[in-house]
C-alpha positions as CSV (number, residue, x, y, z in Angstrom):
1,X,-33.7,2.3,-2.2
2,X,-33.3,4.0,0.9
3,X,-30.0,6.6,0.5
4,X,-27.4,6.1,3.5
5,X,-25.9,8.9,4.6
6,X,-24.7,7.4,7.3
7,X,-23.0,5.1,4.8
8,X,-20.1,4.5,7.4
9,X,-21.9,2.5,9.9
10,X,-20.9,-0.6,10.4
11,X,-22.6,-3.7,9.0
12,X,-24.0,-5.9,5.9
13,X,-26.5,-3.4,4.0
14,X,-28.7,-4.8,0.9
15,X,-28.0,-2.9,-2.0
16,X,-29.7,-5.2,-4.6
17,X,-31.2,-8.9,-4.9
18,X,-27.8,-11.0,-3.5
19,X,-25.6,-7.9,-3.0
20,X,-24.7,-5.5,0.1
21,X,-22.7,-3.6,0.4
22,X,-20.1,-3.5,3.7
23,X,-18.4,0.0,5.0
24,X,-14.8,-1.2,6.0
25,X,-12.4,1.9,8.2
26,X,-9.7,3.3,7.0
27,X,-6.4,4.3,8.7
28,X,-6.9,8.1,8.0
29,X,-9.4,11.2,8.3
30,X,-9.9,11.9,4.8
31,X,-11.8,8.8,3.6
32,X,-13.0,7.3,6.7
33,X,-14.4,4.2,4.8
34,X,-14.4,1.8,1.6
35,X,-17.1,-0.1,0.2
36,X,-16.7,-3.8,-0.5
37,X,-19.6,-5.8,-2.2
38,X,-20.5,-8.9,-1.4
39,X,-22.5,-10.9,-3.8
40,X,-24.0,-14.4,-3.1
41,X,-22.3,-16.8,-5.8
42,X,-23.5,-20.4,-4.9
43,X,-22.9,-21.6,-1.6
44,X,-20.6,-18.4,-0.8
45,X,-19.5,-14.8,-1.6
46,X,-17.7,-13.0,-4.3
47,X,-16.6,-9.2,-3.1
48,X,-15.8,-6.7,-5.5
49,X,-12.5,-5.2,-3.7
50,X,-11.4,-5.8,-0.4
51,X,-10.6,-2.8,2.1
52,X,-6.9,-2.4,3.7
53,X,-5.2,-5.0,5.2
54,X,-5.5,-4.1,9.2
55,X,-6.5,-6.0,11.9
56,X,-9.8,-3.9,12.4
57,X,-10.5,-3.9,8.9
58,X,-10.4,-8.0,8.6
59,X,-12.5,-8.3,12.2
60,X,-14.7,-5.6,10.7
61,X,-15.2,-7.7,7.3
62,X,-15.6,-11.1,9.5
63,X,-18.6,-9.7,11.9
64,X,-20.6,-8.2,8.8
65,X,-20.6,-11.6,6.8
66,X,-21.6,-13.2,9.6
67,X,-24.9,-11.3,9.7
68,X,-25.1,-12.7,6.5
69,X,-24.6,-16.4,7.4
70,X,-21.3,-16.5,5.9
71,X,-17.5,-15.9,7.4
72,X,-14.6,-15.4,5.9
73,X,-13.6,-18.7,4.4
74,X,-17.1,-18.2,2.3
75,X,-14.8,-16.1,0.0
76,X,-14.4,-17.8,-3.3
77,X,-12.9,-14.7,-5.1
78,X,-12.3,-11.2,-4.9
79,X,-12.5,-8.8,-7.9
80,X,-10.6,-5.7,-7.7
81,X,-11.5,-2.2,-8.9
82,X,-7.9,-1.2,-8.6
83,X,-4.6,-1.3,-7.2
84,X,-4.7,1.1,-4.3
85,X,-4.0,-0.2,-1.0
86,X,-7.5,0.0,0.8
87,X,-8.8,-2.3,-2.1
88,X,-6.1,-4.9,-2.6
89,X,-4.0,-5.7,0.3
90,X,-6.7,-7.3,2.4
91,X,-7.4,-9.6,-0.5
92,X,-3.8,-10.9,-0.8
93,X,-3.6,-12.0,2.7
94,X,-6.9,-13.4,3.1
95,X,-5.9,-15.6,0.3
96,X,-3.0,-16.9,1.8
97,X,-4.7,-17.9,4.7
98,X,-8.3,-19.2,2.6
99,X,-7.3,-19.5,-0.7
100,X,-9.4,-17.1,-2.2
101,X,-8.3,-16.3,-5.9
102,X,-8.4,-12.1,-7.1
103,X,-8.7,-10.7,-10.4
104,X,-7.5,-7.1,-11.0
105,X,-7.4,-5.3,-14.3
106,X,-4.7,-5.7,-16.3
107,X,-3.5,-2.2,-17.0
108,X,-2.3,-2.8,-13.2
109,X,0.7,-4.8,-14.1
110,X,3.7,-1.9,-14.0
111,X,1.6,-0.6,-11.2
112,X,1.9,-3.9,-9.4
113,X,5.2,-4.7,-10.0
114,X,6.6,-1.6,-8.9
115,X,5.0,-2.3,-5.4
116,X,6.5,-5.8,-6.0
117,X,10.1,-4.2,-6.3
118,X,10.0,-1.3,-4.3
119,X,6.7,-1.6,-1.5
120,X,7.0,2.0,-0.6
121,X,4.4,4.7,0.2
122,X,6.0,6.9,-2.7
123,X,7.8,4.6,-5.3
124,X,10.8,6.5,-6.9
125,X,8.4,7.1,-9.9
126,X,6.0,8.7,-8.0
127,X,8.4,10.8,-6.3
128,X,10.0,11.6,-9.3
129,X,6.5,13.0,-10.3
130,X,6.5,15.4,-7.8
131,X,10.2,17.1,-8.3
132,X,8.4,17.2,-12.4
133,X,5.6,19.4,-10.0
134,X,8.3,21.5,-8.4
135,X,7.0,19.6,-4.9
136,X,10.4,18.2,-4.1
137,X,9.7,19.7,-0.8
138,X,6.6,18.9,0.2
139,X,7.7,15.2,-0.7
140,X,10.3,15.5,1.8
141,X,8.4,16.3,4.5
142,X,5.9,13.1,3.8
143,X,9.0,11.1,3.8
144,X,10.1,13.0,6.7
145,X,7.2,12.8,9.2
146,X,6.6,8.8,8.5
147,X,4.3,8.9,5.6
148,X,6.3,6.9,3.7
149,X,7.4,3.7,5.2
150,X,8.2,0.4,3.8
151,X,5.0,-1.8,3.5
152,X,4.4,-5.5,4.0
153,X,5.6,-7.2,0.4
154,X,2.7,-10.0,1.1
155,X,0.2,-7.3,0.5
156,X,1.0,-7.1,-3.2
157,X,1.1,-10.5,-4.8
158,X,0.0,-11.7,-8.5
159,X,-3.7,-11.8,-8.8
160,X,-5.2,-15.1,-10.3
161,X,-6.5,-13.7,-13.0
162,X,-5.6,-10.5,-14.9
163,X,-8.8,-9.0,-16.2
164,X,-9.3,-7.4,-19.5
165,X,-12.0,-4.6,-21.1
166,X,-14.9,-6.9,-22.0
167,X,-14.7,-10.0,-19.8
168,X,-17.5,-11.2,-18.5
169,X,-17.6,-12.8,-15.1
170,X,-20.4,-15.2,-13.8
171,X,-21.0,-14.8,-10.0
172,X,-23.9,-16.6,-9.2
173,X,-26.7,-15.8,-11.6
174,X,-25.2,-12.8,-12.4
175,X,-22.7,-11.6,-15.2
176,X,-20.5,-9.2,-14.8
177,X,-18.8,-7.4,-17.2
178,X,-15.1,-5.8,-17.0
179,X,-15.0,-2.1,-18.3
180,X,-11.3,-0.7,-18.4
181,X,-11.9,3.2,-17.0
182,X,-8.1,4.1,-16.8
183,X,-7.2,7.8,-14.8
184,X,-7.6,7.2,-11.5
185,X,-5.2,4.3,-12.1
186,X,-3.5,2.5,-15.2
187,X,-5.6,-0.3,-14.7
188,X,-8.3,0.8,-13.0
189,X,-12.0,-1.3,-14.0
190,X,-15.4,-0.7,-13.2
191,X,-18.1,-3.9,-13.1
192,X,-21.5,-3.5,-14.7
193,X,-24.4,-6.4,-14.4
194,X,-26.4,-5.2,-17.3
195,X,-29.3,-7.6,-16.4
196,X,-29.5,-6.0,-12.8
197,X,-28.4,-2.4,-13.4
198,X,-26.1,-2.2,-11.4
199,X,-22.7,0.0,-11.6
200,X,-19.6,-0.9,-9.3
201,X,-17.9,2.1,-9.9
202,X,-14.8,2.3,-7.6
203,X,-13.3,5.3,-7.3
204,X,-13.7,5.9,-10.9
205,X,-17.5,7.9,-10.1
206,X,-17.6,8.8,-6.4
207,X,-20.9,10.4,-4.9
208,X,-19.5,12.9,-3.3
209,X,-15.7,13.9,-4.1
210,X,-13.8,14.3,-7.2
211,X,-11.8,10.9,-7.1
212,X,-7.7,11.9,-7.5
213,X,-6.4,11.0,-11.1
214,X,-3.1,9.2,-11.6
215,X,-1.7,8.9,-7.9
216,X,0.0,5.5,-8.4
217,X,3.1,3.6,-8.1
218,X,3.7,4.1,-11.9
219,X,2.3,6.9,-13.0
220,X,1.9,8.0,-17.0
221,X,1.6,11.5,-18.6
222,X,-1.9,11.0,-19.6
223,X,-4.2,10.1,-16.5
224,X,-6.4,12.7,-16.4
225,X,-7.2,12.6,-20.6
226,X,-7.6,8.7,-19.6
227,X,-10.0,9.7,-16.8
228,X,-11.9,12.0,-18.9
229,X,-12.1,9.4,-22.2
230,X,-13.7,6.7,-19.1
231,X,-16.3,9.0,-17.9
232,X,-17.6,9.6,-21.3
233,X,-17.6,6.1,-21.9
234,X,-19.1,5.4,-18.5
235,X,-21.5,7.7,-19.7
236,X,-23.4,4.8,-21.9
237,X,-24.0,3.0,-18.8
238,X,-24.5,5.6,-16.2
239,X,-28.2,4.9,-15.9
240,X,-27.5,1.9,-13.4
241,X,-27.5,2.2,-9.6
242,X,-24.5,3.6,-8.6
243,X,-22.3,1.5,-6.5
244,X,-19.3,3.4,-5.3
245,X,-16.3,2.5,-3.2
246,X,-16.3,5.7,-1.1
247,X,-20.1,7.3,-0.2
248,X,-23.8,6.2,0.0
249,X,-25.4,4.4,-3.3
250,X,-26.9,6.6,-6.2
251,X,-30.1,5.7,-8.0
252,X,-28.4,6.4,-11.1
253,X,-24.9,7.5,-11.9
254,X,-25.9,9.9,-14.9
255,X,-26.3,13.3,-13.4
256,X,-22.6,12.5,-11.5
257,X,-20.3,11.4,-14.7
258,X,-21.9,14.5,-15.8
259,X,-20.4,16.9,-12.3
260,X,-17.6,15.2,-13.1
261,X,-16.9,16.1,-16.3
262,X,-18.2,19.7,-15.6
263,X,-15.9,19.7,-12.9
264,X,-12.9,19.0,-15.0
265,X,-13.4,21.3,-17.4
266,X,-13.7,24.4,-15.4
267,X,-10.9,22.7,-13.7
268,X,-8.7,22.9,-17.3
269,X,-10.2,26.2,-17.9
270,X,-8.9,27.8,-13.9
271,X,-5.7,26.1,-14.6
272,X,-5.0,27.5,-17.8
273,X,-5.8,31.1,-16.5
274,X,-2.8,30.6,-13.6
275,X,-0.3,29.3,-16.5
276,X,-2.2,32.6,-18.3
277,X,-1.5,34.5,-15.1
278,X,2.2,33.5,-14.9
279,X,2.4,30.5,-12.8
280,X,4.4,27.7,-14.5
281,X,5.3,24.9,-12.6
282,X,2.3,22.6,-10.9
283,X,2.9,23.7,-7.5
284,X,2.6,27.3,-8.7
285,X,-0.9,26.3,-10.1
286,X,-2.3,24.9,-7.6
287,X,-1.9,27.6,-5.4
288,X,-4.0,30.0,-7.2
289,X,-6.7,27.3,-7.4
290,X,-9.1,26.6,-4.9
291,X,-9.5,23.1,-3.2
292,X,-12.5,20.8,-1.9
293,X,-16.0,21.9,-1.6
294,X,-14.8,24.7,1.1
295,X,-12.7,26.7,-1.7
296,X,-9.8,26.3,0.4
297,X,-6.2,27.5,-0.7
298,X,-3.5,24.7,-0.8
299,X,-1.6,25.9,2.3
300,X,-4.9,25.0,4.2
301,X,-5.0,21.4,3.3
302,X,-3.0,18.8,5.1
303,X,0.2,17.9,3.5
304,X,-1.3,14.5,2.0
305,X,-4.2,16.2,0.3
306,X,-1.7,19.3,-0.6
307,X,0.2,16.0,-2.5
308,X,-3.0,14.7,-4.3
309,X,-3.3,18.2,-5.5
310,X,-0.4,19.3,-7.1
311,X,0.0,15.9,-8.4
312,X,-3.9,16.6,-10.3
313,X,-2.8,19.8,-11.3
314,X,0.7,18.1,-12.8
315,X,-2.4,15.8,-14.7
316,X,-4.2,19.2,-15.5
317,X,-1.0,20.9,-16.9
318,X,-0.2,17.6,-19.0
319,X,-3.5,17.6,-20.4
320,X,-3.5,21.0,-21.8
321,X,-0.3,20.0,-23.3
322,X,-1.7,17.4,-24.9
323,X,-4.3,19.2,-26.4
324,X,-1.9,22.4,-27.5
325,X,-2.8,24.5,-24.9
326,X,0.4,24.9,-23.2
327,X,4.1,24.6,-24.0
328,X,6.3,22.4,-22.0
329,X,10.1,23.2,-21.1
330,X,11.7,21.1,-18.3
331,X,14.6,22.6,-16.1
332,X,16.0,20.9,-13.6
333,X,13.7,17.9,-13.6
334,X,10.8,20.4,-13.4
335,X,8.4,20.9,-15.8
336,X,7.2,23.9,-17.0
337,X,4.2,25.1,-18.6
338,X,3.8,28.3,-20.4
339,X,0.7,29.7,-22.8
340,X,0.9,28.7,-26.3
């Protein structure tokens, strides 16, 4: 299987007997592109997510299933890794207008219907997270600059179908079965065809980046322990072909559920030295860590990614919590962590 690493050019690229895989864009610099799958079921197409809901995203999606002799009322279904914009809001209005059902995992729901309530970039539980990270700032200034506008309510309506750890789905001649891998979100799920090896991993495993762990509309205080009990689950099946949302196909998803848990424990271990050091609250952290492939400080990341990562370290903090690591004392709405 030939390895794209041009994996963001545009077009309808055969991953697997009945499946390609199509690059969608994305409205930003950091993740340029999503992967939706489209698999031949009957006379038409189920797609496993569904890219962002833009205008070039949808013209995009329309020219690459025509190269497969399809268009986009071919759609019977779309099944949904998770409940983050650039993989849900093109499906709800496509189904308006084709009548295309969705099924998203059910761990989703509170994520869902606090977009329902509230369709804000940063829900007041998320930005409630990040005055727990001492971030109240760096909030402000998203808000501040744009970054968090109201968005459309008809991109976040009920899915058809609520899926659930263990379903199996039949799209064509194949069966796909749902495997609940909470962290990144609540309800994030992964689809696995046993039969055909093959992994549709989200953002849960990602080829090339560390996916971000509990960014969501309602987050919890166990993401990244979630994250790290679904990679060593997805462990048992990481032998199939690797089909992620962002980045080229793998040959096998083994030796990266293993970088990724390698990753997160040097990650605990770092973050424990800077509570050890005498940093306490999660922005505090973070700044003595090191960031991306590039070891860059957090001041050098743009304020979006400088979100993402004191909002990981919040997760990395919580963890060690969890596991009796580090005490907790909250002033001010602000968590802090000292050494136990």
């Amino acid at each position: 299987m030939p390895d794209h690493d041009s994996w963001l050019e545009a077009g309808a690229f055969a991953v697997a007997e009945r499946v390609h895989r199509i690059p969608l864009p994305l409205p930003n610099d950091a993740l340029r592109s999503v992967n939706v799958y489209a698999i031949t079921d009957g006379d038409g197409l189920s797609l496993i997510d569904s890219g962002w809901a833009l205008a070039e995203s949808r013209d995009r999606l329309e020219q690459s299933l025509g190269l497969l002799g399809h268009d986009l009322s071919s759609i019977k279904r779309f099944l949904v890794t998770h409940i983050h914009r650039d993989h849900y809001s093109q499906a709800s209005l496509l189904r308006k207008l084709f009548g295309s059902r969705i099924g998203l995992g059910a761990g989703e729901r509170d994520n869902l219907a606090e977009m329902q309530l509230r369709p804000q970039s940063y829900s007041p539980k998320l930005t409630t997270r990040f005055v727990r990270a001492g971030a109240r700032n760096l909030i402000e200034e998203l808000v501040r600059l744009g970054d968090g506008e109201d968005q459309d309510p008809a991109e976040w309506v009920e899915p058809d179908n609520w899926l659930h750890d263990g379903d199996v789905i039949s799209v064509g001649t194949s069966r796909l079965a749902v495997v609940a891998t909470p962290g990144h979100t609540a309800g994030h799920v992964m689809f696995h065809d046993a039969d055909n090896q093959l992994l549709f991993s989200g953002d849960h495993i990602l080829p090339t980046i560390t996916p971000s762990i509990g960014y969501e509309p309602s987050p919890t205080l166990r993401s990244l322990q979630d994250y790290l009990n679904s990679l060593a689950r997805a462990a048992a099946i990481a032998g199939s072909i690797l089909l992620p949302a962002h980045g080229p196909v793998r040959p096998s998803a083994a030796q990266r559920v293993a970088d990724l848990q390698h990753h997160h424990t040097a990650r605990l271990e770092h973050t424990l030295e800077a509570v050890w050091a005498g940093a306490s609250t999660a922005t505090e952290v973070a700044k003595q860590l090191r960031w991306t492939r590039h070891e860059r400080r957090l001041e050098e990341l743009s304020l979006f990614n400088q979100m993402l990562a004191v909002n990981e370290t919040l997760a990395h903090l919580e963890a060690l919590h969890f596991q009796g690591a580090a005490e907790l004392t909250v002033v001010d709405a602000v968590a802090h962590y000292m050494p136990t």
